[in-house]
Each structure stands twice: as structure tokens, then as C-alpha cells.
KOLMAR-54584 format. One record per residue (C-alpha): residue in one letter; chain; z, y, x. Coordinates in Angstrom, 2 decimals, padded with zeros to 5 digits, always signed. Layout:
<pts>
residu = A	chaine = A	up = Z	north = Y	east = X $
...
</pts>
This chain:
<pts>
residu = X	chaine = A	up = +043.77	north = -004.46	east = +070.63 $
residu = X	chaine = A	up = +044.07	north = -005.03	east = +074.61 $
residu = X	chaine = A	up = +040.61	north = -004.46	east = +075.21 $
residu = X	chaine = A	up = +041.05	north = -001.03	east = +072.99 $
residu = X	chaine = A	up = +043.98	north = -000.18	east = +075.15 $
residu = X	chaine = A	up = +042.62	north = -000.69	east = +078.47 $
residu = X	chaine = A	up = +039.47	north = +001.48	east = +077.20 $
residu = X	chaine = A	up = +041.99	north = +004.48	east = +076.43 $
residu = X	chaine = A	up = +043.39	north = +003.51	east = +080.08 $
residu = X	chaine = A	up = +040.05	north = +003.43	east = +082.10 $
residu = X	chaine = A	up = +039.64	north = +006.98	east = +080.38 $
residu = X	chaine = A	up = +043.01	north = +008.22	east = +081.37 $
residu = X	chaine = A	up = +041.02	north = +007.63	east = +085.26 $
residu = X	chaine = A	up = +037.52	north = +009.06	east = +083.95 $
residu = X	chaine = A	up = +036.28	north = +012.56	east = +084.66 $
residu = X	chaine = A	up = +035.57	north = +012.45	east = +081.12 $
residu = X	chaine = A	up = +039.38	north = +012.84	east = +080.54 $
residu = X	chaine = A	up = +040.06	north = +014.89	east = +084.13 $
residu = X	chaine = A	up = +037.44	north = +017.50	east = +083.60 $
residu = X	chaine = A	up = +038.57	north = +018.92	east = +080.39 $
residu = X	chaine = A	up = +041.98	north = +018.95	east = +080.97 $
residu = X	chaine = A	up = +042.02	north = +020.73	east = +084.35 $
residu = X	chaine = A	up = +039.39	north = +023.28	east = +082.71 $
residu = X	chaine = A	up = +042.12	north = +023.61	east = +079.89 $
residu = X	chaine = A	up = +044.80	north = +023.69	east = +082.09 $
residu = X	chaine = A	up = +042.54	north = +026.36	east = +084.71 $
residu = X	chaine = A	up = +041.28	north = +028.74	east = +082.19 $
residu = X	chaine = A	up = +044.19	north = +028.88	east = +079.44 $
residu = X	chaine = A	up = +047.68	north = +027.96	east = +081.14 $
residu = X	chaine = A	up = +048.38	north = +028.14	east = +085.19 $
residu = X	chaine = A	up = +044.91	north = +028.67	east = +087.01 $
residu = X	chaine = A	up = +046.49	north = +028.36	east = +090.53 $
residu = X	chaine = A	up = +047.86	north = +024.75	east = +090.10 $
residu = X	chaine = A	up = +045.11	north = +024.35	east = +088.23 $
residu = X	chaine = A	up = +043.03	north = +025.13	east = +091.25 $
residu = X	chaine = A	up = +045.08	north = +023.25	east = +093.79 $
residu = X	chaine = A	up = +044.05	north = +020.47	east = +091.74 $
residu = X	chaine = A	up = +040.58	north = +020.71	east = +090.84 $
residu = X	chaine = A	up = +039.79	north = +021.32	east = +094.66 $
residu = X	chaine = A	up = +041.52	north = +018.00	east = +096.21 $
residu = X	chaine = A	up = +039.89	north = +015.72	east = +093.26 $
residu = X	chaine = A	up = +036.76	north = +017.53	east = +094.33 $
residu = X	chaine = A	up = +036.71	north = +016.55	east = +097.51 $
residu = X	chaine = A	up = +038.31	north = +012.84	east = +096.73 $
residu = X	chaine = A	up = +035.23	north = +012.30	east = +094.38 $
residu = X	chaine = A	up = +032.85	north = +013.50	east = +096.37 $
residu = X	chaine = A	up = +033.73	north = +011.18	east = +099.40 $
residu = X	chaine = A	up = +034.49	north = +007.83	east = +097.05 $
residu = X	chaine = A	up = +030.48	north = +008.72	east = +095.79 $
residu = X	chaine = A	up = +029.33	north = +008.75	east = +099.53 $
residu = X	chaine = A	up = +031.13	north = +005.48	east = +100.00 $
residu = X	chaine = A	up = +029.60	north = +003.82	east = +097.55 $
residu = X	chaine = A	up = +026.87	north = +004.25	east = +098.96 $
residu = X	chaine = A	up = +027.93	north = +003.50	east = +102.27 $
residu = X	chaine = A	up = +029.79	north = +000.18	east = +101.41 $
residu = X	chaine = A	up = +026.76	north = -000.56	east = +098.47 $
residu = X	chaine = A	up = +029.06	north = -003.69	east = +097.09 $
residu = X	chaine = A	up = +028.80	north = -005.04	east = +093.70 $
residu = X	chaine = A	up = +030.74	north = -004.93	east = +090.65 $
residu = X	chaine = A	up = +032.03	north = -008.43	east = +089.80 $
residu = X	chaine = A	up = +030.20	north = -008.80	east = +086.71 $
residu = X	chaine = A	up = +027.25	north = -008.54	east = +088.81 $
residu = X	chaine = A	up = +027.76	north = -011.61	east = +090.90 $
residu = X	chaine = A	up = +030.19	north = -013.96	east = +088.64 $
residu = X	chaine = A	up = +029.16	north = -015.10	east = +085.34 $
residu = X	chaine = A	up = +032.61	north = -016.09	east = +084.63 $
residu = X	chaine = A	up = +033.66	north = -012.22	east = +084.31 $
residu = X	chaine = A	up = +032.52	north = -010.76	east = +081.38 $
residu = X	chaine = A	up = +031.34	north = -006.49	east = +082.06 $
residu = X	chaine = A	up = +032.39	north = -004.62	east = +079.54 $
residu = X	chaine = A	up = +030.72	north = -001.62	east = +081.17 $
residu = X	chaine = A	up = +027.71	north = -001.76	east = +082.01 $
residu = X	chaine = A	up = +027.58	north = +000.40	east = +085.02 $
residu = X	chaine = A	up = +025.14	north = +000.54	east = +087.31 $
residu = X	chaine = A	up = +026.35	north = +002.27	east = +090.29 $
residu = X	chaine = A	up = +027.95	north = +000.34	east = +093.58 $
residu = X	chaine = A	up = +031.59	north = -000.98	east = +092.96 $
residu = X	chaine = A	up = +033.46	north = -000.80	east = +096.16 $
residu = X	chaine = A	up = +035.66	north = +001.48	east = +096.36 $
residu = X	chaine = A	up = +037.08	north = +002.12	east = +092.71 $
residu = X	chaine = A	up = +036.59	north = +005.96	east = +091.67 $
residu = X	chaine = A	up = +038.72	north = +005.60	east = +088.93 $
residu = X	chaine = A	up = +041.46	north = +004.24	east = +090.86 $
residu = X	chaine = A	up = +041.08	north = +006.27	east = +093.68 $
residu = X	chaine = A	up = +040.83	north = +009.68	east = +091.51 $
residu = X	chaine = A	up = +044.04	north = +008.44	east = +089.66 $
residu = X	chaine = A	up = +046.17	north = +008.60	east = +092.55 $
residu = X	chaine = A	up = +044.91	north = +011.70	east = +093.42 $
residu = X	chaine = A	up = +045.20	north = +013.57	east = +090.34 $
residu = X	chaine = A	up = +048.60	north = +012.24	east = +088.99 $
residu = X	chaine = A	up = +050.20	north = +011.77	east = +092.47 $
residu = X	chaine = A	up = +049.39	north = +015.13	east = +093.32 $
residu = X	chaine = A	up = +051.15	north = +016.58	east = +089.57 $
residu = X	chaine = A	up = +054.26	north = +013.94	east = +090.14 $
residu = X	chaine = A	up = +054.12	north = +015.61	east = +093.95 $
residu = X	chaine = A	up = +055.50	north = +019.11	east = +091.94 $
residu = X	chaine = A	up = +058.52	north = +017.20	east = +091.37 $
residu = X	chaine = A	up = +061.62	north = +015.13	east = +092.27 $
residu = X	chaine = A	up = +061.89	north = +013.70	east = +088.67 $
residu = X	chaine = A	up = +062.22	north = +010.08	east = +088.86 $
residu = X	chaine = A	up = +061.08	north = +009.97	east = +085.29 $
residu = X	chaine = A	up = +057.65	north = +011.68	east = +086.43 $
residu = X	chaine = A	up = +056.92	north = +009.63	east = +089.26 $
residu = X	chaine = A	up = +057.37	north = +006.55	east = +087.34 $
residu = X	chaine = A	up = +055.30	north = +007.62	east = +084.60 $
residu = X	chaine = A	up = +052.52	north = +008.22	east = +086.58 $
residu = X	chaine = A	up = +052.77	north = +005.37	east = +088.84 $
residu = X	chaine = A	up = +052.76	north = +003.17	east = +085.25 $
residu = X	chaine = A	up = +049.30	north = +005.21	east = +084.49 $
residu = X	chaine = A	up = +047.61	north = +004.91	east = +088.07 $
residu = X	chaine = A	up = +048.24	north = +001.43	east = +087.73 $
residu = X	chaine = A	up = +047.15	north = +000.76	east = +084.17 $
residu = X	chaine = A	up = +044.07	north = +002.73	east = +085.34 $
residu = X	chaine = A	up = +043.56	north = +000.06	east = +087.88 $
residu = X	chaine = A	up = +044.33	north = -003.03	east = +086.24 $
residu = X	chaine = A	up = +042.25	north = -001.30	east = +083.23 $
residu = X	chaine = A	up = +038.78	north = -001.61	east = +085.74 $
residu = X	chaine = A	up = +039.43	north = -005.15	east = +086.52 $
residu = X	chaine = A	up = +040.10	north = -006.04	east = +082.77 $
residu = X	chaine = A	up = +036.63	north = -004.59	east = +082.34 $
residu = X	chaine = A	up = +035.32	north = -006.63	east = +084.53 $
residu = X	chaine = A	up = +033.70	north = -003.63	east = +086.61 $
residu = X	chaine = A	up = +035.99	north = -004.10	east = +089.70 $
residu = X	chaine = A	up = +037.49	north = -006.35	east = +091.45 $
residu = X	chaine = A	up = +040.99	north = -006.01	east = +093.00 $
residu = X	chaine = A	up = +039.77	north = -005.42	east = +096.59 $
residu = X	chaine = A	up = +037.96	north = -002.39	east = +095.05 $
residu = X	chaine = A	up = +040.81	north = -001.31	east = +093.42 $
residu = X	chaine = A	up = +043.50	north = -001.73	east = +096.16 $
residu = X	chaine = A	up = +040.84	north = +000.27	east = +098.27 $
residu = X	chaine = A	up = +040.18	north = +003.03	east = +095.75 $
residu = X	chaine = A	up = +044.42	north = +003.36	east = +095.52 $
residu = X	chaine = A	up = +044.71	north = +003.14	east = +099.91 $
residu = X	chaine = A	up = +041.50	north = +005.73	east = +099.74 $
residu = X	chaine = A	up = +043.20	north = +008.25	east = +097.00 $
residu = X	chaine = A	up = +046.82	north = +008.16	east = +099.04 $
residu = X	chaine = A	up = +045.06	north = +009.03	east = +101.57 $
residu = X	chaine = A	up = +043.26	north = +011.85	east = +100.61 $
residu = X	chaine = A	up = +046.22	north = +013.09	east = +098.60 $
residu = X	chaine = A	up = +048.24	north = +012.88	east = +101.57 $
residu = X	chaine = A	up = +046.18	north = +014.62	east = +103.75 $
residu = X	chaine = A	up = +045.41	north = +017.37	east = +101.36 $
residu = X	chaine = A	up = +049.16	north = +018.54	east = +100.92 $
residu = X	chaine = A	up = +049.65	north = +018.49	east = +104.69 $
residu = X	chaine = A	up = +046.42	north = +020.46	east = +105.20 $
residu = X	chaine = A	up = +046.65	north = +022.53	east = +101.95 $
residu = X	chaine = A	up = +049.41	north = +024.85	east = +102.76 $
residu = X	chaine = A	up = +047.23	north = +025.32	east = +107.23 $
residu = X	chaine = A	up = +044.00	north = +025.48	east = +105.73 $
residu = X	chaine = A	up = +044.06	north = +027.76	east = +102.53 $
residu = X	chaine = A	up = +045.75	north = +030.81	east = +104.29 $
residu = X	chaine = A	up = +043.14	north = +030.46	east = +107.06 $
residu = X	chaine = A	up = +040.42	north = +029.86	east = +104.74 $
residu = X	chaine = A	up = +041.53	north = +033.35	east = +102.93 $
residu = X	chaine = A	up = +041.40	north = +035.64	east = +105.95 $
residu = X	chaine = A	up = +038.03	north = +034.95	east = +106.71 $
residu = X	chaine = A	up = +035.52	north = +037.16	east = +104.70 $
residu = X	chaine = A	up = +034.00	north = +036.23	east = +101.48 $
residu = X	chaine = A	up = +030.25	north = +035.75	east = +102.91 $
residu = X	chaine = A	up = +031.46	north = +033.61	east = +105.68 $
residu = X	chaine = A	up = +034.10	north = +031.49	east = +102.90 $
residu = X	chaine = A	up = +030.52	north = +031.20	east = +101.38 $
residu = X	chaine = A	up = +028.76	north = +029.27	east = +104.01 $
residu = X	chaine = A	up = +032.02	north = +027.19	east = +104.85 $
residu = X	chaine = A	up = +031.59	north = +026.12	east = +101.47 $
residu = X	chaine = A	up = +028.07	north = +025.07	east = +101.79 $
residu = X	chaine = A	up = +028.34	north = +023.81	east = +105.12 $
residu = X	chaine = A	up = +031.11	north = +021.13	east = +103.92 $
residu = X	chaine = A	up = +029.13	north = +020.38	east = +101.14 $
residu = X	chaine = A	up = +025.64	north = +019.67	east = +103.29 $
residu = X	chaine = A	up = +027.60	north = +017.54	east = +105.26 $
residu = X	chaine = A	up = +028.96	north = +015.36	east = +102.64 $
residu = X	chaine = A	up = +024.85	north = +015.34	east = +101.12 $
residu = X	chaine = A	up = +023.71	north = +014.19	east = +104.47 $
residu = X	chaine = A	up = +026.44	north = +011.61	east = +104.90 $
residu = X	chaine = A	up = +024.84	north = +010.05	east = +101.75 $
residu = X	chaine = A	up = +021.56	north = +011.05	east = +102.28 $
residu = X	chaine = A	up = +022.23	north = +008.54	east = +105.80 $
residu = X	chaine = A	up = +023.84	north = +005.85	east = +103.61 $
residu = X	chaine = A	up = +020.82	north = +005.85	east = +101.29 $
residu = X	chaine = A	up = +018.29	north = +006.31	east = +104.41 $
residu = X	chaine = A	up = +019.96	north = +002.62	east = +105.35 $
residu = X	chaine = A	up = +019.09	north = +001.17	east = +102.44 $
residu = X	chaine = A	up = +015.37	north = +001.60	east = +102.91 $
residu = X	chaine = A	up = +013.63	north = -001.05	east = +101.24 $
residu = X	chaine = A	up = +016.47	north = -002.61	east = +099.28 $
residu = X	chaine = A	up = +016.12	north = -004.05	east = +096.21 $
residu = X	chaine = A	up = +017.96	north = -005.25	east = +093.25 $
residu = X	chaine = A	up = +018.86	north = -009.24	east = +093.62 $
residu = X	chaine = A	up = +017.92	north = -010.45	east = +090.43 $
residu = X	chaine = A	up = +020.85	north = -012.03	east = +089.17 $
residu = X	chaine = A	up = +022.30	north = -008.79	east = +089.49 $
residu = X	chaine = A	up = +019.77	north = -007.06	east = +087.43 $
residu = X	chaine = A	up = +019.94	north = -009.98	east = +084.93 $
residu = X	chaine = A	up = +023.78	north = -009.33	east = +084.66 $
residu = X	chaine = A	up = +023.33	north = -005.71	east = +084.70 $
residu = X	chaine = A	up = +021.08	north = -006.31	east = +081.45 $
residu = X	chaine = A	up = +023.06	north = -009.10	east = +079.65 $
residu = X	chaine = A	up = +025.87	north = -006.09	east = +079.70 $
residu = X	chaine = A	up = +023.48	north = -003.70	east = +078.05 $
residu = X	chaine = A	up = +022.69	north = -001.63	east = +081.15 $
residu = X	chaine = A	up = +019.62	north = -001.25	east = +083.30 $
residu = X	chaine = A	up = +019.01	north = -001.08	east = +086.76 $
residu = X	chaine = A	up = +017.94	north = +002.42	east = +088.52 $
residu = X	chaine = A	up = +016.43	north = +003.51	east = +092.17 $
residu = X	chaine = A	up = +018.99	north = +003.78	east = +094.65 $
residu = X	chaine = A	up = +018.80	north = +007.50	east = +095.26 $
residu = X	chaine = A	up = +021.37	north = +010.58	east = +096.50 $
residu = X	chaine = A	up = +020.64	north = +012.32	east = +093.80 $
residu = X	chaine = A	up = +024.34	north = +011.51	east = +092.10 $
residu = X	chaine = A	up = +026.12	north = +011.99	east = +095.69 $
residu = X	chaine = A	up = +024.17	north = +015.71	east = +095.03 $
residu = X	chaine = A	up = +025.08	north = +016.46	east = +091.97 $
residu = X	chaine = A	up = +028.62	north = +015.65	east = +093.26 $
residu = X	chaine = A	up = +028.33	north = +018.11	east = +096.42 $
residu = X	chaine = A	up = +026.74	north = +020.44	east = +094.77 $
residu = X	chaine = A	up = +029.69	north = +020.62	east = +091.99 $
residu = X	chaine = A	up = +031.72	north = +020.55	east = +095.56 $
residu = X	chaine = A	up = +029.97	north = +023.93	east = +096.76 $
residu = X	chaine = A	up = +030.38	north = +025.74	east = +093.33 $
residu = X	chaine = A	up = +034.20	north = +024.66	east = +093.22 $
residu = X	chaine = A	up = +034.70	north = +025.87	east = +096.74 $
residu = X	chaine = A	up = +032.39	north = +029.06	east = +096.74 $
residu = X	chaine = A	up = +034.10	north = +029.85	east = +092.90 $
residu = X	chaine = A	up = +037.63	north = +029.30	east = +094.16 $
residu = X	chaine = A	up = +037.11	north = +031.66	east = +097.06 $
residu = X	chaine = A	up = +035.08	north = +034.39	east = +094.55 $
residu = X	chaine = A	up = +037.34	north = +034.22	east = +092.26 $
residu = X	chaine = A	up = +040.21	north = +035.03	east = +095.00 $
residu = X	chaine = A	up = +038.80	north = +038.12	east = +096.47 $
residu = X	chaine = A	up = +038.22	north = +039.42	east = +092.81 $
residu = X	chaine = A	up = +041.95	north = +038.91	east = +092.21 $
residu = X	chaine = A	up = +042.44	north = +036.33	east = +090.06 $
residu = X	chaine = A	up = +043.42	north = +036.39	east = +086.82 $
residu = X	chaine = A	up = +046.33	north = +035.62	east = +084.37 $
residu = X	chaine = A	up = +046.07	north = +032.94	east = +081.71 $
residu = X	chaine = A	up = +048.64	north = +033.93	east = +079.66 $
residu = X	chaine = A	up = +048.50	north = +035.77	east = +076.11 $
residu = X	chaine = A	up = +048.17	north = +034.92	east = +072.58 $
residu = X	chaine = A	up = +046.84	north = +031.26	east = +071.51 $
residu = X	chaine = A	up = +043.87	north = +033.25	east = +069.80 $
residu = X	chaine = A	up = +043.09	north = +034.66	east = +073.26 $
residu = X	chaine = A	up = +043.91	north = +031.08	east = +074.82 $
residu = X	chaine = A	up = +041.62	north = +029.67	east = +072.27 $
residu = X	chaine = A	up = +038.72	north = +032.69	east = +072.70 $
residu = X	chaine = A	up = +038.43	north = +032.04	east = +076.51 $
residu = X	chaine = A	up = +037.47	north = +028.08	east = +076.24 $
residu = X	chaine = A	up = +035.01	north = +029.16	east = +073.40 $
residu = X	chaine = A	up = +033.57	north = +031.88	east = +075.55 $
residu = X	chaine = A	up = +033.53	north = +029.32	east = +078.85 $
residu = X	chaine = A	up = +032.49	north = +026.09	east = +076.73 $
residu = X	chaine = A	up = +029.74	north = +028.61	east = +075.20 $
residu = X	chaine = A	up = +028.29	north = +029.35	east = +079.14 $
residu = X	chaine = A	up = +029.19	north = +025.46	east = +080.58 $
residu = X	chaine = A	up = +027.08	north = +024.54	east = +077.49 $
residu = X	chaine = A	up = +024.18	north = +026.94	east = +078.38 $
residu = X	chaine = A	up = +024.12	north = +025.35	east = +082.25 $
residu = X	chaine = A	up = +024.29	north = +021.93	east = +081.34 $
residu = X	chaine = A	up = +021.70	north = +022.28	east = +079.39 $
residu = X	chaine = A	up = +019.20	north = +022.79	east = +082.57 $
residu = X	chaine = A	up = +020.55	north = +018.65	east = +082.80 $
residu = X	chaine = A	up = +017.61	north = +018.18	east = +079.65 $
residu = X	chaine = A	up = +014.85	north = +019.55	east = +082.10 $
residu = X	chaine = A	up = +012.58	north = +016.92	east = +083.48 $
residu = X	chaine = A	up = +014.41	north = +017.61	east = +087.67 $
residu = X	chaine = A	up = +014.95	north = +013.97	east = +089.24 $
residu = X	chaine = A	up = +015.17	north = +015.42	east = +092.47 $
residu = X	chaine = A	up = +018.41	north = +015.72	east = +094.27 $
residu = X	chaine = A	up = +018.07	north = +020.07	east = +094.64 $
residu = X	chaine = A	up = +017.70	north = +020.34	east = +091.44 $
residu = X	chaine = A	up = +020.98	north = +018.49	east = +090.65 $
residu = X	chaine = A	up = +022.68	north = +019.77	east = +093.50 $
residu = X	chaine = A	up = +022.13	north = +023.50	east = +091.81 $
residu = X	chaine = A	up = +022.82	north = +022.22	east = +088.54 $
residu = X	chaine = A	up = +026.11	north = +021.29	east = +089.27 $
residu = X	chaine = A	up = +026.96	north = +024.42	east = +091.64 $
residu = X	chaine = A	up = +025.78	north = +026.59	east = +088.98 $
residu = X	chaine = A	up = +028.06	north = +024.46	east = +085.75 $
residu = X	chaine = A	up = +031.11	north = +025.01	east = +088.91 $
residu = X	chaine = A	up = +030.23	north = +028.50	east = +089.76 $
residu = X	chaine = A	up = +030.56	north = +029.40	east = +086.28 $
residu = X	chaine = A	up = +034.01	north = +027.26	east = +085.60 $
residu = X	chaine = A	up = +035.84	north = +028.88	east = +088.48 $
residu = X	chaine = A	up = +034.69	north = +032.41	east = +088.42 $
residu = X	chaine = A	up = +031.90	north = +033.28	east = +086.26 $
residu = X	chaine = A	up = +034.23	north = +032.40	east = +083.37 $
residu = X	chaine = A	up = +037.27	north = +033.71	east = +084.89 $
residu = X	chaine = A	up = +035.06	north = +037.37	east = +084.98 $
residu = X	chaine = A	up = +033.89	north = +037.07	east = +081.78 $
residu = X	chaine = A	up = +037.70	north = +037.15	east = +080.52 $
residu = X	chaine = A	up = +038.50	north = +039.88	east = +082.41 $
residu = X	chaine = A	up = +035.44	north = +041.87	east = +081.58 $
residu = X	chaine = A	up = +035.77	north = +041.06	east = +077.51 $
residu = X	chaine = A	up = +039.64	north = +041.73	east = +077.32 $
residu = X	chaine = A	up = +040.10	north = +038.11	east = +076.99 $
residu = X	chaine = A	up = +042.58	north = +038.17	east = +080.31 $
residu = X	chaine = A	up = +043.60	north = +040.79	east = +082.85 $
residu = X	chaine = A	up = +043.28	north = +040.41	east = +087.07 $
residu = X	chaine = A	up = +046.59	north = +038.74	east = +088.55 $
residu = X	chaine = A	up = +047.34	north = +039.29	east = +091.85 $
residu = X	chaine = A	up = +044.75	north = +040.47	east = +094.79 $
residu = X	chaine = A	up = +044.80	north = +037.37	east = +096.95 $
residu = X	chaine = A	up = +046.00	north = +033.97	east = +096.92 $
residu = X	chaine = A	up = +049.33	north = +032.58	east = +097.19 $
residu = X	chaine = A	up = +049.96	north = +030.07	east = +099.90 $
residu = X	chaine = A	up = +049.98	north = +027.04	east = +098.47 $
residu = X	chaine = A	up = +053.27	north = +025.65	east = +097.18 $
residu = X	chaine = A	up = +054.85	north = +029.20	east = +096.86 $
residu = X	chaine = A	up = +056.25	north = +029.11	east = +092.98 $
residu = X	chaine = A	up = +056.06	north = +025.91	east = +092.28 $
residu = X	chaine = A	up = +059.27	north = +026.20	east = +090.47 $
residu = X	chaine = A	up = +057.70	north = +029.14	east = +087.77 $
residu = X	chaine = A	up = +057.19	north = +028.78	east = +084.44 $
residu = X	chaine = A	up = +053.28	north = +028.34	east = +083.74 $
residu = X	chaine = A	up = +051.70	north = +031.70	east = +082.74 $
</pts>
């Protein structure tokens, strides 16, 4: 029963839980927190994938037979994503309020997500306190710059938000295209790979082709976000059978783009434009589809700096 709970916990942190609920939350109920959101956890996983690579530490069950890996993950362990991306995403939904209640709830899940990864086996605390120091940080830093840096970011034109977007993406792909460059000629210590394999995993090439799948879902956020913005938006409210008809009609085109995932491309492009197509489509190919099939109307003409409305009802 404790190792079921921590499971459900670990997934509470996982963008197997964070994905579909912001896409839920972005498409059918308030797109501009929605937004706010998806961008900062963005950038925070982007950067914790880079310094993986960068730091290239192992999980525990990698190096102590005494912990038993209930995971068997394969990727570099220091710092935690999970942790990290929990503070991010549920400090920066607490942030929206003064609620005591709220802020306790989701300091109780950020750090059941944490002890969940060391339960696992899959981090150790050091990883964990760094992925939590790493995520207040970026959340931090994001709602001081958030409310400087979008208005600015909206006056420029749309071609020149474009190559911002791309630029700040490139950069974080040759940060870890450095970090991998540096570990030319490494190689898995076998009792590593022999833990790795006792867990049920396998070992893999140390590669940036993860760190460009992760910029390149970076660029589509940032380049959809500021599309979608000059095209005006649009409002998420309406019927549940509209609600309901807009995830069908975006699952229908995620599905179509993911698919390009089954195609035999190991190289890093290929996953970088993968992942900037399945974002391009999330944040404003969708978005225009609704408008264009009746399944939403435009909203305003521009953005809202951020933090204005905070106290509305969701659409």
C-alpha cells in the first residue's frame, strides 16, 4: 500500500500528470493562467534536463545495492525533475492566493513528491533538496520577471517574438550540446549498468537528443504563446459539449504529431521539430482550429499583463 501511494505521488510530480492537466486547463477552462503556467515549467524543465547533463550524477540505486530502484530510469539523477517541477507548478498556483489552506496543501504535495523519489530509490536527498532550491528559484525569478518581460516581449513584432523564441531555445540546446561535448568518451561503470539491469532498465548513449526534444517543445511553447497572442486569443468558455469537442479535436491533431515519434529519427533535429511541432499545435494550432470550427470565439486582441485578473472567475 505505501509503495502504491508513493507511485500516485511521484505522478502527482510527472509530466505525465502536468501535461494533461495544463492542456485541460489551457484549452477548456482559463487559457491565460493556463499559459503563465505552461511557460515557467517550460523553461524550469528545460534547464533541470541541461543540468543533468551538466552535473551527470547517479541515481542511488545505481551505486548502493542496499537501495532497492523501483524505477528503472536511466537518465542522470542530480538534480530531481520531479521535485524541482513540483515547486514550480504548485508554488506558482498556491502563488494566486493568500489561502493558508492552499499553501499548505501544496507544500504537503511538493513534499510527498520528494520524499516519493527517494522511496523509489531513484534519488537521493541531495538531489531532491537541489531539485526543491532549483524550482524556488526559478519560480521566484519568473514572477519577478513575468509581469517586466511579457509586456516587453508583446511590443516587439511577431517575426522578431519568433526568433527570440528560437534564439532562447538554441541556447539552452548548446548549453547541453557543451555538457554532452564534456562527456566525450564516457562510459557506463559497470556496476551501474548491472544495477540499471537488475531494475529492469537498460543503459543508452549519452546523447542531447532528450535536452532537444525539451528545447524544441521550449520554442513551440514560446513561438505558440506569442502566435496565439497577436491572433487574439481565445475564450474557453461554453457548453461542456463544446469543452469536451475542443480536447477531441486537439487530442485528434497532438495524436497525428506524435505520431512522427514512431519514425526511425534518432537525431537530435528531428526531435527538436517533433516537439516544436506537438507545442506549436497545443498553443495555437489548436487554439485556431476552435475558432475556425465554432468550437470557441477570439478573446481579447493582445495580452494582459501578467497578474491583471487574477481575482476573475475562470472562463
Amino acid at each position: 500500500m505505501l509503495t502504491g501511494f508513493m507511485f500516485a505521488m511521484t505522478y502527482l510530480g510527472s509530466a505525465g500528470f502536468y501535461i494533461p492537466a495544463l492542456v485541460v486547463l489551457f484549452w477548456c477552462v482559463h487559457p491565460r493562467l493556463a499559459a503563465r503556467a505552461i511557460v515557467i515549467l517550460s523553461f524550469g524543465s528545460t534547464l533541470n534536463t541541461v543540468l543533468k547533463l551538466v552535473w551527470h550524477a547517479p541515481r542511488p540505486f545505481w551505486t548502493d545495492p542496499a537501495v532497492r530502484g523501483r524505477q528503472p530510469l536511466a537518465s542522470f539523477g542530480m538534480p530531481s525533475g520531479h521535485a524541482q517541477n513540483a515547486v514550480v507548478t504548485w508554488g506558482f498556483f498556491a502563488s494566486r492566493t493568500r489561502r493558508a489552506g492552499v499553501w499548505a496543501a501544496a507544500a504537503a504535495v511538493i513534499v510527498l513528491i520528494g520524499v516519493s523519489r527517494v522511496y523509489l530509490g531513484v534519488h537521493s536527498w541531495g538531489q531532491v533538496l537541489a531539485g526543491w532550491a532549483i524550482g524556488l528559484g526559478v519560480l521566484i525569478l519568473a514572477l519577478w520577471l513575468e509581469p517586466r518581460a511579457v509586456p516587453w516581449w508583446s511590443r516587439r513584432p511577431l517575426p522578431l517574438q519568433l526568433a527570440m523564441a528560437l534564439v532562447i531555445s538554441l541556447a539552452f540546446l548548446g548549453a547541453a550540446w557543451l555538457a554532452v561535448r564534456s562527456l566525450h568518451g564516457w562510459r557506463w561503470p559497470a556496476a551501474w549498468a548491472e544495477a540499471l539491469v537488475a531494475a529492469g532498465g537498460h543503459t543508452r548513449p549519452i546523447t542531447v537528443n532528450e535536452a532537444a526534444a525539451a528545447t524544441g517543445g521550449l520554442f513551440g511553447i514560446l513561438a505558440g504563446m506569442s502566435v496565439l497572442a497577436a491572433r487574439g486569443w481565445f475564450d474557453a468558455g461554453g457548453t461542456l459539449g463544446r469543452r469536451l469537442a475542443r480536447l477531441v479535436v486537439g487530442a485528434a491533431g497532438a495524436g497525428v504529431i506524435s505520431s512522427l515519434d514512431l519514425l526511425p529519427w534518432p537525431r537530435a533535429g528531428e526531435a527538436f521539430a517533433v516537439q516544436a511541432l506537438l507545442a506549436l499545435w497545443a498553443t495555437a494550432g489548436a487554439p485556431e482550429a476552435f475558432v475556425r470550427l465554432g468550437l470557441a470565439c477570439r478573446a481579447t486582441p493582445a495580452l494582459t499583463r501578467p497578474g491583471d485578473g487574477q481575482d476573475e472567475p475562470a472562463q
